[in-house]
KOLNU-742924 format. One record per residue (C-alpha): residue number from 1; residue in one letter; x, y, z. Coordinates in pm, whole numbers, plus 32768, in hexadecimal, padded with zeros to 4 digits. Layout:
N
SITE | num | residuo | x | y | z
SITE | NUM | A | X | Y | Z;
...
//
This chain:
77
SITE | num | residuo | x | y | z
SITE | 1 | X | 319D | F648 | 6D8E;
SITE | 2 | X | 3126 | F5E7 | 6F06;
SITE | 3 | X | 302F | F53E | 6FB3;
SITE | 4 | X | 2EC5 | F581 | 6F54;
SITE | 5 | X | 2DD0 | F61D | 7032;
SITE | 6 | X | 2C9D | F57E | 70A9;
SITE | 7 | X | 2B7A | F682 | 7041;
SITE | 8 | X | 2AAD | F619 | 7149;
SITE | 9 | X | 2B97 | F5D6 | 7285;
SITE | 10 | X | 2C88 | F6D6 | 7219;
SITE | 11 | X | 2D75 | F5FA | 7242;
SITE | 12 | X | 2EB1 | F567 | 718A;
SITE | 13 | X | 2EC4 | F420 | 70DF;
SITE | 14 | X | 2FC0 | F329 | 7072;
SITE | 15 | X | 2FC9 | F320 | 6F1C;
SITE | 16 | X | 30AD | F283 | 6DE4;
SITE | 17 | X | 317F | F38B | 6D2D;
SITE | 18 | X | 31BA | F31E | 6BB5;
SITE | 19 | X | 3297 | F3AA | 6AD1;
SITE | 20 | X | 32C7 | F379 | 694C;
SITE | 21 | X | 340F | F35F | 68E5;
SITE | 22 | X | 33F7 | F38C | 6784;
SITE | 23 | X | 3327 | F4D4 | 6783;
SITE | 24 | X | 3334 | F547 | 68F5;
SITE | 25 | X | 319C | F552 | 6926;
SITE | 26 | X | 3177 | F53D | 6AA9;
SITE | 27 | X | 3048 | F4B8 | 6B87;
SITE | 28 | X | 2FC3 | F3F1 | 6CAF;
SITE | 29 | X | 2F0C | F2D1 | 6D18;
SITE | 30 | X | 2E5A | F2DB | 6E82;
SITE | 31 | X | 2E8B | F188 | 6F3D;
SITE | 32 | X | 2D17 | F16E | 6F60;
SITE | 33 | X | 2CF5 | F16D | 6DDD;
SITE | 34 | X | 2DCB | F038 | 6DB3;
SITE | 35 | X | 2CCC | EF53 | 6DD7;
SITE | 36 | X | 2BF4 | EFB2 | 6CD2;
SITE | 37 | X | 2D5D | EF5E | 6C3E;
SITE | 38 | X | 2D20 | EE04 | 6CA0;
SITE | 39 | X | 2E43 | EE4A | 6D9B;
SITE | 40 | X | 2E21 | EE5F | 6F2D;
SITE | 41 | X | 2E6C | EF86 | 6FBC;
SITE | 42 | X | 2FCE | EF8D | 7007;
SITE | 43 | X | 3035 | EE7D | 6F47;
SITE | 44 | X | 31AE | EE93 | 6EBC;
SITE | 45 | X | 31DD | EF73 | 6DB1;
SITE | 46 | X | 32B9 | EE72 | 6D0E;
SITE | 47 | X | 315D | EDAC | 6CC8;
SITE | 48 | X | 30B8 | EE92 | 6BC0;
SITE | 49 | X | 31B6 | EF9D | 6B36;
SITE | 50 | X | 31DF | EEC8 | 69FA;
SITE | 51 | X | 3053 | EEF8 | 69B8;
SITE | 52 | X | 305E | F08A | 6A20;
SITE | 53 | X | 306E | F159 | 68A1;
SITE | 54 | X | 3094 | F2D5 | 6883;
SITE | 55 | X | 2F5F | F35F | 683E;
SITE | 56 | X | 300A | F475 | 6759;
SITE | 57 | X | 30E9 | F398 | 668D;
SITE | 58 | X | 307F | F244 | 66CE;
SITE | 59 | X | 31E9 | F1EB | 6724;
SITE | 60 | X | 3210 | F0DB | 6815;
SITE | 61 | X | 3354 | F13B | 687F;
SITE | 62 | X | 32FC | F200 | 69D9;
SITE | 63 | X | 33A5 | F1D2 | 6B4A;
SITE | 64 | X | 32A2 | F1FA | 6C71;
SITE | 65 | X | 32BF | F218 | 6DDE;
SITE | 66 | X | 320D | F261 | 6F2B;
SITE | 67 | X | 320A | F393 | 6FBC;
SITE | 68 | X | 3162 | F3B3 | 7133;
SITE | 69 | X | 30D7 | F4E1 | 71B5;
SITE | 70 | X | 3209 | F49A | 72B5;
SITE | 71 | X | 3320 | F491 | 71DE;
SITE | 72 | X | 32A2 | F5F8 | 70EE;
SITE | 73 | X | 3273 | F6AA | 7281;
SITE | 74 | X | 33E9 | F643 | 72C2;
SITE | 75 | X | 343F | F69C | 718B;
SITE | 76 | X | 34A6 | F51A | 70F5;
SITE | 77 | X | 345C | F497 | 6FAC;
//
């Protein structure tokens, strides 16, 4: 999983890396989608992972995090 590529731009985006930890389904969310989230972009993680649900399992046992287009180039995450 990295950060997302802007179709238009070309360029990368932050995005939200979520991971289910009862069945191991994987995905993103691009900052720019969390407000039709009802969240601003960039707000703290912290503030909605206990409303995030796995889309495979319905589980909502998942850990997220950030991942910049900076920190995949360097190799951090």
């Amino acid at each position: 999983m990295g950060a997302l590529v802007n179709r238009k731009s070309g360029q990368a985006t932050a995005c939200i890396c979520v991971q289910c930890l009862r069945c191991g389904h994987a995905g993103t969310i691009r900052e720019a989608d969390l407000p039709s989230f009802g969240e601003e972009p960039g707000a703290p993680i912290a503030r909605f992972v206990k409303r995030l649900v796995c889309q495979e399992c319905g589980s909502h046992s998942v850990k997220a995090f950030r991942m910049n287009p900076q920190d995949e180039a360097a190799g951090v995450f």
